[in-house]
VEXPA-356721 format. One record per atom (N, C-alpha, C, O, CB): residue in three letters; x, y, z. Coordinates in steps of 0.02 Angstrom, whole numbers, plus 50000, padded with zeros to 5 digits. Atoms other than C-alpha are relative to their C-alpha. Last residue first. Glycine has a CB too. Layout:
N
ALAXYZ;...
END
This chain:
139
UNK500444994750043;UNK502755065649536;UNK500165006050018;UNK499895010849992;UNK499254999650005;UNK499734996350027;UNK504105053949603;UNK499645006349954;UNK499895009749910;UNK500354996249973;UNK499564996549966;UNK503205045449718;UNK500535005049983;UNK500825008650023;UNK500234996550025;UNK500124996249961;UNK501845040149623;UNK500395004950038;UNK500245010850046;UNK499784997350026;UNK500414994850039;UNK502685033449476;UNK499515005350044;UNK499355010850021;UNK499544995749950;UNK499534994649991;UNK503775024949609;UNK499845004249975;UNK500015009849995;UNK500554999549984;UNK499655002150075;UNK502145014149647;UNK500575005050012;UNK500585008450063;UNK499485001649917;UNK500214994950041;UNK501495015949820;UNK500434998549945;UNK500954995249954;UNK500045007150029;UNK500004993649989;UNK501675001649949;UNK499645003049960;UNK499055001549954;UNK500535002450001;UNK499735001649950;UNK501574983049906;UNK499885006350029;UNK499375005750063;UNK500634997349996;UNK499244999449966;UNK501014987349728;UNK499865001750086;UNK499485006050107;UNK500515007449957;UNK500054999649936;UNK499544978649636;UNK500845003250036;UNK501395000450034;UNK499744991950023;UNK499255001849971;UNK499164979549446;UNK499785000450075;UNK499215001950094;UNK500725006049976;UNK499654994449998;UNK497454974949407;UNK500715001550027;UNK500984997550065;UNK499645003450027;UNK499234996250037;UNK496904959849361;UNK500365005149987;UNK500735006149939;UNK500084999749957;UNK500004999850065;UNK495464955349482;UNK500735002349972;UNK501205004950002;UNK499435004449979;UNK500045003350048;UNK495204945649646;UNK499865001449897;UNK499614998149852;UNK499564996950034;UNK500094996250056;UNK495924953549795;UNK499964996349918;UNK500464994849886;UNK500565004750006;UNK499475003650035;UNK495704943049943;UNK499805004849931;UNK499235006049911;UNK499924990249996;UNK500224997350052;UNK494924951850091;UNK500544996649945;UNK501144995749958;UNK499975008250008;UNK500495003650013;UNK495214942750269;UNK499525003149924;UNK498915002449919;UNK499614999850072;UNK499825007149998;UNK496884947350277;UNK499314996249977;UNK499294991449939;UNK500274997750078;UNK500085003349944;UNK496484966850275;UNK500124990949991;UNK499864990249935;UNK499275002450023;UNK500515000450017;UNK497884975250145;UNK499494995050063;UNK499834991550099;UNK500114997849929;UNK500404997949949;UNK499414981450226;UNK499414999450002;UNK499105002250047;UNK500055004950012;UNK499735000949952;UNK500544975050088;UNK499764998450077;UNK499944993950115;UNK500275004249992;UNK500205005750014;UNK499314978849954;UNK500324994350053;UNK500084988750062;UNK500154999249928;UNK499815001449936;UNK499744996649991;UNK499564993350018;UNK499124993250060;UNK499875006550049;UNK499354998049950;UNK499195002849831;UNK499804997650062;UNK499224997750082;UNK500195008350009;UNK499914999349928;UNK498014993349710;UNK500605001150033;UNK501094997450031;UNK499794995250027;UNK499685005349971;UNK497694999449527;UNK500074999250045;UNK500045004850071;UNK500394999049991;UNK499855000549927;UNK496205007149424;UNK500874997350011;UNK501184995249962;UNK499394994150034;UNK499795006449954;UNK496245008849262;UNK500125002250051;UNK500505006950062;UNK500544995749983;UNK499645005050036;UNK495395024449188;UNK500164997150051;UNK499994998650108;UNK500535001549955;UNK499224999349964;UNK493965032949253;UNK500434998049965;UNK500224997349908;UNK500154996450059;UNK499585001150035;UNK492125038549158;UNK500655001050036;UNK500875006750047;UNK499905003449947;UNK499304995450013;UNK490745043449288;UNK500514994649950;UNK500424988649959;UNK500485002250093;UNK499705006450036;UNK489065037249277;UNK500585003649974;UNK500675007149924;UNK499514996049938;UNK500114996950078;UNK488355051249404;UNK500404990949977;UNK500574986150011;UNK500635010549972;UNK500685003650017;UNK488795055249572;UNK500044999149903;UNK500285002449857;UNK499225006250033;UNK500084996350061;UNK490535056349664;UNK499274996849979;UNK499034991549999;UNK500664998849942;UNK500194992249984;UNK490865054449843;UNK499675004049943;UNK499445009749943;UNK500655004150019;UNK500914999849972;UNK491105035549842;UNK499755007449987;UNK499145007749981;UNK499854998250100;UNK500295003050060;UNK492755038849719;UNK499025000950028;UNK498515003450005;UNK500404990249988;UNK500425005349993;UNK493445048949868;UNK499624998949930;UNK499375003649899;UNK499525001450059;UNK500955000349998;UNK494455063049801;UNK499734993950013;UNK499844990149966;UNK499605001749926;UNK500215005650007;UNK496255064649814;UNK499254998150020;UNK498974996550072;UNK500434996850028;UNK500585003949950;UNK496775082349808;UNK499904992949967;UNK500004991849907;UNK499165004450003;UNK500465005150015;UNK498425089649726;UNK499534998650055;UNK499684999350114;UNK500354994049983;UNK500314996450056;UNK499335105449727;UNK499394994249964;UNK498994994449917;UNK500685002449939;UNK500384993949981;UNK500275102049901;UNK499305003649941;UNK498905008149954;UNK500655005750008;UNK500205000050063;UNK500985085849858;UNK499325006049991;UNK498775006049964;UNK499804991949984;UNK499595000450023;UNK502055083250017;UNK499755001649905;UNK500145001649858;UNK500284993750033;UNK499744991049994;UNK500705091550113;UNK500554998949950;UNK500735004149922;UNK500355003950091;UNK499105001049967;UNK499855076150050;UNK499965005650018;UNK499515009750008;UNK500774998449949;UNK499544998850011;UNK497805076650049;UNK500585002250027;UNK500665004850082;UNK499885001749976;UNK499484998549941;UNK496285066750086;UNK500535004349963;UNK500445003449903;UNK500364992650037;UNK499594998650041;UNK494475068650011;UNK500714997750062;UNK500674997450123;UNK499855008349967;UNK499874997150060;UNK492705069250038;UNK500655000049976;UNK500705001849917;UNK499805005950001;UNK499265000250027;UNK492375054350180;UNK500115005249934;UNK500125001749883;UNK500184991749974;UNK499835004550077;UNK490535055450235;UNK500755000949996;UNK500945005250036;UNK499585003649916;UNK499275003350024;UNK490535058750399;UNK500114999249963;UNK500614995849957;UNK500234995750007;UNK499975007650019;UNK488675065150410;UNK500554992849996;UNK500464986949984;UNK499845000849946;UNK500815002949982;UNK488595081350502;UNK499904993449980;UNK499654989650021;UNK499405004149963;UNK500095000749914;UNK490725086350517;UNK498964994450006;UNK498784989650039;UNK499965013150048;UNK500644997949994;UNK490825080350317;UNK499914999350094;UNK499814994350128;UNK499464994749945;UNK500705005449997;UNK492515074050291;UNK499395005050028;UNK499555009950061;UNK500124992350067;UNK500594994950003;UNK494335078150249;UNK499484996849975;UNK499414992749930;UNK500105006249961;UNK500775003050019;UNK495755068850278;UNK499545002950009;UNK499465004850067;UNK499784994950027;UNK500534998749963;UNK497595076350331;UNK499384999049928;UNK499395000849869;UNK500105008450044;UNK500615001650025;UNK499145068050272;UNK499475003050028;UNK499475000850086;UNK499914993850003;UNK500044997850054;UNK500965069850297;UNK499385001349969;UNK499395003749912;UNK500324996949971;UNK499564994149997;UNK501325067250481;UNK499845005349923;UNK499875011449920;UNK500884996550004;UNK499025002349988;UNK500035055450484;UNK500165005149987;UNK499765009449968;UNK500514994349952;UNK500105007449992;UNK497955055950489;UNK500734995750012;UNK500884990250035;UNK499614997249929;UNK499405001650013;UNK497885073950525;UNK500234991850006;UNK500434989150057;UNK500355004250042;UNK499715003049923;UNK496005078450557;UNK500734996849950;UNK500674994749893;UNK499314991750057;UNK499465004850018;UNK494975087550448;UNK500374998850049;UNK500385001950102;UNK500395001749951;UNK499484999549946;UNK493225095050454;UNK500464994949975;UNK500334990249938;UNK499754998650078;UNK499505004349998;UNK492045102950330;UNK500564999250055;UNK500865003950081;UNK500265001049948;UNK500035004949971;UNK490325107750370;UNK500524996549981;UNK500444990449981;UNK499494997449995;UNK500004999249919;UNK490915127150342;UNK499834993150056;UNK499944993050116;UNK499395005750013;UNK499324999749977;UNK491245122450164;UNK500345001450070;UNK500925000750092;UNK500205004049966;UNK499815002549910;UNK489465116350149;UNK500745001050007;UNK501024996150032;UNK499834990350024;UNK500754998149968;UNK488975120449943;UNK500294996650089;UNK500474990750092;UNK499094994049948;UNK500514995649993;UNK490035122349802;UNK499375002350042;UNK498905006250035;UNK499854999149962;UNK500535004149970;UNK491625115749831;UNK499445007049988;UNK499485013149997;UNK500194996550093;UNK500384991949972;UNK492795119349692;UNK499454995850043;UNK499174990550028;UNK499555006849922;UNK500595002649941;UNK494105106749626;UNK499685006050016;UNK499935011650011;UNK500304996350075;UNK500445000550035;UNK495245112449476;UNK499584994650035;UNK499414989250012;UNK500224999349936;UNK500414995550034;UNK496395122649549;UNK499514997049948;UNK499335000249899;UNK500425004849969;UNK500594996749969;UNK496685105949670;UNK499775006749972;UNK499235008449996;UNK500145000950069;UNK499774993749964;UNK497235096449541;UNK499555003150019;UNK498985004149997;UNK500365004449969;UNK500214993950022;UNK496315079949558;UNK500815007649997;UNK501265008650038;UNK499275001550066;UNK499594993549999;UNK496785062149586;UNK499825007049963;UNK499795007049902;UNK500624998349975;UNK499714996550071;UNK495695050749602;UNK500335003050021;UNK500345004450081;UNK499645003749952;UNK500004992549994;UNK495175039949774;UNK500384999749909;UNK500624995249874;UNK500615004250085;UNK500044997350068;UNK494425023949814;UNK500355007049995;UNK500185011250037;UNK499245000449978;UNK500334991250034;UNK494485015349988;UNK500365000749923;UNK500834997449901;UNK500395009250063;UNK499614992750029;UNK495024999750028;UNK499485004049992;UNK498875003849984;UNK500444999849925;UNK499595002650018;UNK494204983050122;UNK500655003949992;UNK501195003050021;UNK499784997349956;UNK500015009350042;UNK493014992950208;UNK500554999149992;UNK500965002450024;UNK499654998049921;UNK500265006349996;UNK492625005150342;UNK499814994349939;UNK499394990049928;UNK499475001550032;UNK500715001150028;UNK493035021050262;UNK499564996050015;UNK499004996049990;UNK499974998949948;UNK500274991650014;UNK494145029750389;UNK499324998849946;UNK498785001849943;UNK500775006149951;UNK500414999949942;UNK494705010950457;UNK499585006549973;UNK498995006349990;UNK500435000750078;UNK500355004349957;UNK495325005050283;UNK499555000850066;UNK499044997450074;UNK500424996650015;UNK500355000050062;UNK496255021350230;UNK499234993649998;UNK498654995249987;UNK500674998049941;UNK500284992049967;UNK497105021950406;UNK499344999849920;UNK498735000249929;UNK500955009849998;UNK500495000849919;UNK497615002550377;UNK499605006250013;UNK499085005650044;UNK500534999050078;UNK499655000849944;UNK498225003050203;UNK499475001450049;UNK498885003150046;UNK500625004350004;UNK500265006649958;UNK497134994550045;UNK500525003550071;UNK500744998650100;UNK500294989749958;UNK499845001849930;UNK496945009649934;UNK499944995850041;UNK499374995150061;UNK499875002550027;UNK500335002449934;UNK496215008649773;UNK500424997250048;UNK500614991450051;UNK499494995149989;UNK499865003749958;UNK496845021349647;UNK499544994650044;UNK498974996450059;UNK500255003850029;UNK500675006149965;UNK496225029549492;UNK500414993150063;UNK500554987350048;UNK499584993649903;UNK499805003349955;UNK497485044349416;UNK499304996450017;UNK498744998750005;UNK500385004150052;UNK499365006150032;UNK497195050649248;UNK500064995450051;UNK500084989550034;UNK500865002949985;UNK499695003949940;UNK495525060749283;UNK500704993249944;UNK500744989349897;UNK499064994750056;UNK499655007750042;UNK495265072749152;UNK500104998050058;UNK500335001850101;UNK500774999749943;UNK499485002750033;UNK494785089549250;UNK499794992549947;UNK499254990849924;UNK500544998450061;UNK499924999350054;UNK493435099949316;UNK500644997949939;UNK500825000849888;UNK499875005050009;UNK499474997450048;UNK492845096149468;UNK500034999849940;UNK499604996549912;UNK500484998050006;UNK500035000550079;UNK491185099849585;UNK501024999049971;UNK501465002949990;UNK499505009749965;UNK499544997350040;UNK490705099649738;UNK500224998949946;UNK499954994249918;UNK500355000250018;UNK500065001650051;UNK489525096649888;UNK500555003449960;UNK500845008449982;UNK499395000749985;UNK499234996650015;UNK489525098950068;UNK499754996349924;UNK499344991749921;UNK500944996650056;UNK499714994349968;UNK487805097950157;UNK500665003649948;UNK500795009549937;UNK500304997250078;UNK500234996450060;UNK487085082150037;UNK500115007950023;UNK499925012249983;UNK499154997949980;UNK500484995849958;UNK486825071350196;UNK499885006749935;UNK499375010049925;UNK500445003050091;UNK500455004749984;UNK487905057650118;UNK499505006650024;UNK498975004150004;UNK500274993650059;UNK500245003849950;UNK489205069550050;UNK499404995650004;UNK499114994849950;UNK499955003650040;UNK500284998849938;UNK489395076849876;UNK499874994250062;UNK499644988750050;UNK499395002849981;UNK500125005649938;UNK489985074349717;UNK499915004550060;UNK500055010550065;UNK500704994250014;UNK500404997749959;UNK489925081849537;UNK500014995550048;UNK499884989650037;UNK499435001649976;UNK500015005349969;UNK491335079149387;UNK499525001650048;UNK499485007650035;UNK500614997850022;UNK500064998149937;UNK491565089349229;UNK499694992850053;UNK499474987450032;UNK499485006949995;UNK500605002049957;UNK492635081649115;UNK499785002750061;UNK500115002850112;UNK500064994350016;UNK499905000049928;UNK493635090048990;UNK499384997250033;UNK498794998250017;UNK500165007150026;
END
């Protein structure tokens, strides 16, 4: 099993998991794009009994990004720690930036490639889906 260690920019909120990562996304939709200010954002997939924050849980704030989604971030620095479904209640999606260390992922691929910014051209061989895969949606 892999343990994992990340923390904000300011180093307030910090945390730890303890899984296998299977999932490795990079996000290209618009809310995902403005929240990190780039191209895409990064996220894993975690279960959430096996996330633990160990340090600023009182500097966390979240804000409802769509009907289904609320994003969670560091009130003192912004950093970005995480977003999650309500529709997928047992999972977190962890910012990739958030993590320290020479971490071990598997393949990436790009969701919402659809909505990606125009002036970013995606230039490696990873898969790409338009939306969300069905393998996502059916989990």
């Amino acid at each position: 099993m892999n343990k994992l260690n990340g923390n904000c920019e300011c180093k307030k909120v910090s945390f730890e998991i303890n899984q296998e990562i299977k999932y490795f996304s990079h996000c290209h939709c618009s809310q995902c794009r403005r929240s990190h200010g780039s191209a895409f954002a990064s996220f894993i997939e975690v279960e959430k009994s096996f996330f633990k924050y160990n340090s600023g849980v009182e500097n966390i704030k979240t804000y409802a990004s769509s009907k289904d989604c609320e994003r969670v971030f560091c009130e003192i620095c912004g950093s970005n720690i995480m977003f999650f479904n309500k529709n997928k209640s047992e999972k977190y999606y962890i910012s990739v930036g958030a993590l320290n260390g020479d971490i071990s992922l598997p393949q990436a691929h790009h969701v919402y490639v659809g909505s990606k910014a125009s002036w970013y051209e995606i230039d490696d061989n990873l898969k790409q889906h338009v939306t969300l895969p069905k393998s996502y949606k059916n989990e």
